[in-house]
C-alpha positions in Angstrom: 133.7 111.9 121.0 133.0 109.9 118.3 130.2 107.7 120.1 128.7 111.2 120.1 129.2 112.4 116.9 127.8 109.1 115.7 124.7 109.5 118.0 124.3 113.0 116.4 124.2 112.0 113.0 121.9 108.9 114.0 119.9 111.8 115.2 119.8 113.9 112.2 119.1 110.7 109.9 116.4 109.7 111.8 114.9 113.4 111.7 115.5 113.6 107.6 114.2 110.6 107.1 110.8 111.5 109.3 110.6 115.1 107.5 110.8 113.1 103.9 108.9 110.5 104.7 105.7 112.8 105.7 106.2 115.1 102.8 106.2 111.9 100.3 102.9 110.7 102.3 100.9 114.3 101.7 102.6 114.8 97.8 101.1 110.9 97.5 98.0 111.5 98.3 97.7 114.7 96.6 99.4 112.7 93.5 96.3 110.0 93.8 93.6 112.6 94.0 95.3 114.2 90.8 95.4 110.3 89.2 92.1 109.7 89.8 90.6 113.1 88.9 92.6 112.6 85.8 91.0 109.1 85.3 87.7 110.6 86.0 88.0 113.5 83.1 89.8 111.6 80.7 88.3 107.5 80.8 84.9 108.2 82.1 84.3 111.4 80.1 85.3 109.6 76.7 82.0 107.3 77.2 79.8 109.9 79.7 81.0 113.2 77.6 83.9 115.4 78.5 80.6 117.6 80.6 79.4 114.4 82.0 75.9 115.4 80.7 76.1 112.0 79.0 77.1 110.0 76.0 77.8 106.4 75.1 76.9 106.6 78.9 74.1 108.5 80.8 74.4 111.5 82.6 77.0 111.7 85.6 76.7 115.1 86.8 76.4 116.2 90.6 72.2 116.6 90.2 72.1 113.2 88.8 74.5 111.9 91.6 73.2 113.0 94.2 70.9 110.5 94.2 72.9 107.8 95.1 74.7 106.2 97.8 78.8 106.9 97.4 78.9 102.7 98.2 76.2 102.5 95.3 77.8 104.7 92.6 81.2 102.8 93.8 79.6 99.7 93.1 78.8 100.3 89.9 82.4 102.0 89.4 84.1 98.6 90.6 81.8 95.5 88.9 80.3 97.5 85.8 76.6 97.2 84.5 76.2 94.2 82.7 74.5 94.3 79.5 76.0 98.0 79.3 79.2 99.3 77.4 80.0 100.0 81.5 83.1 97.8 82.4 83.4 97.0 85.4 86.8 99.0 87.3 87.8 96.8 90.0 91.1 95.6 88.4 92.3 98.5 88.3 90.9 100.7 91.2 90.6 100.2 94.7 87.1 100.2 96.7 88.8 103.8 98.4 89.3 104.9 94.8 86.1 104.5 93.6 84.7 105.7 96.7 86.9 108.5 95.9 85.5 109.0 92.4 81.9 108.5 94.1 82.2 111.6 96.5 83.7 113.8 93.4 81.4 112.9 91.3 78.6 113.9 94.0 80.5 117.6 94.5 80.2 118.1 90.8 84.2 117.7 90.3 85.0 119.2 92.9 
């Protein structure tokens, strides 16, 4: 009896510990996306204007962005523009981030 009561709590564990761990993997991601979007409106809209439609920095709107490669606009994310106020990211984000902040800058925020 109490091989299988033990079993049965294993059980139901094992099964709470699955259920938490997937709903902490889609509330993480959804908490990165809301990070970086954050990041996006507050860091790069101090230099590129809270629109985008440019500042300290040029213009980073969807139009403008769509010109680019998502790898090209990360790039420039990651190492900066030398010779620009553009610092260069890669410290601090991931290539996934930036790509990340590539493809949502290229939907217009979105």
């Amino acid at each position: 009896m109490r091989d299988g009561l033990h079993h049965i709590l294993g059980l139901a564990t094992a099964f709470l510990l699955a259920s938490i761990g997937a709903a902490l993997a889609d509330s993480s991601e959804e908490a990165r996306e809301q990070k970086l979007e954050r990041l996006v409106r507050q860091d790069c809209g101090s230099c590129h204007g809270m629109t985008f439609k440019g500042g300290l920095g040029p213009d980073i709107r969807a139009e403008r962005m769509a010109g680019f490669t998502p790898s090209a606009i990360a790039a420039v994310i990651l190492d900066g523009v030398p010779g620009t106020p553009m610092p260069p990211w890669r410290g601090l984000l991931s290539e996934e981030d930036a790509l990340w902040i590539a493809e949502y800058l290229r939907k217009g925020g979105r």
